[in-house]
N, C-alpha and C positions, 0 to 999 in steps of 0.2 A: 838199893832196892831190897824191898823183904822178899826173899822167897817165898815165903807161904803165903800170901797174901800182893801176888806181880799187880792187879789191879791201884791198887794203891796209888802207882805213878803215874795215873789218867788224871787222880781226883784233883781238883782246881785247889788250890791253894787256900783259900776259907774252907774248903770240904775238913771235917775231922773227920781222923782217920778210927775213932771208938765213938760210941754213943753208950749216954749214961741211961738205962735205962729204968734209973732207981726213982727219977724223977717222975716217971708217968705209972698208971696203973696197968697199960697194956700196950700192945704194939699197934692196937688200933688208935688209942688214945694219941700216941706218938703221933701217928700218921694224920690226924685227925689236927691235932695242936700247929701240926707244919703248914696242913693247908689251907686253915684259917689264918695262919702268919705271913705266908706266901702268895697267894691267890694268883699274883700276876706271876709269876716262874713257869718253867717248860718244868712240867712234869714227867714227859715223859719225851725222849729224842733217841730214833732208832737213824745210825750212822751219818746223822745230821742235816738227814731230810727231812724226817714226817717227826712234828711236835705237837702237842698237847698241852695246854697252858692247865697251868693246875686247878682255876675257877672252871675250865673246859672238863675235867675228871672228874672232880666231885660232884659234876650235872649228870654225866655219862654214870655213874655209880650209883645215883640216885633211882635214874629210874631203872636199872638195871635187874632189879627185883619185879618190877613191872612188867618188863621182858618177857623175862622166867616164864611167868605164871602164863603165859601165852601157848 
């Protein structure tokens, strides 16, 4: 186990444990690249009850700006 980084021994086994961030221009870019790659994935799962499919987040963020102005 690495100490500095205990999370590590959750991550599923396809998870990399670094990302190269040389490939993208920003971290939004990143994030943006994955959920057009992913769309059907849980993006988001709190202690394995409540999920979020990642085409479900990018709706949710979309109009979220919309919100705001409210």
């Amino acid at each position: 186990m690495n100490a500095r980084k205990p999370w590590l021994k959750n991550y599923l086994e396809d998870v990399p444990h670094e990302i190269n961030l040389a490939d993208h221009s920003s971290v939004i870019d990143l994030i943006e690249e994955s959920f057009q790659a992913y769309p059907n994935r849980i993006a988001i799962e709190s202690m394995g009850h409540s999920r979020l499919a990642t085409a479900s987040l990018i709706s949710c963020l979309r109009i979220l700006p919309l919100i705001c102005k409210l």
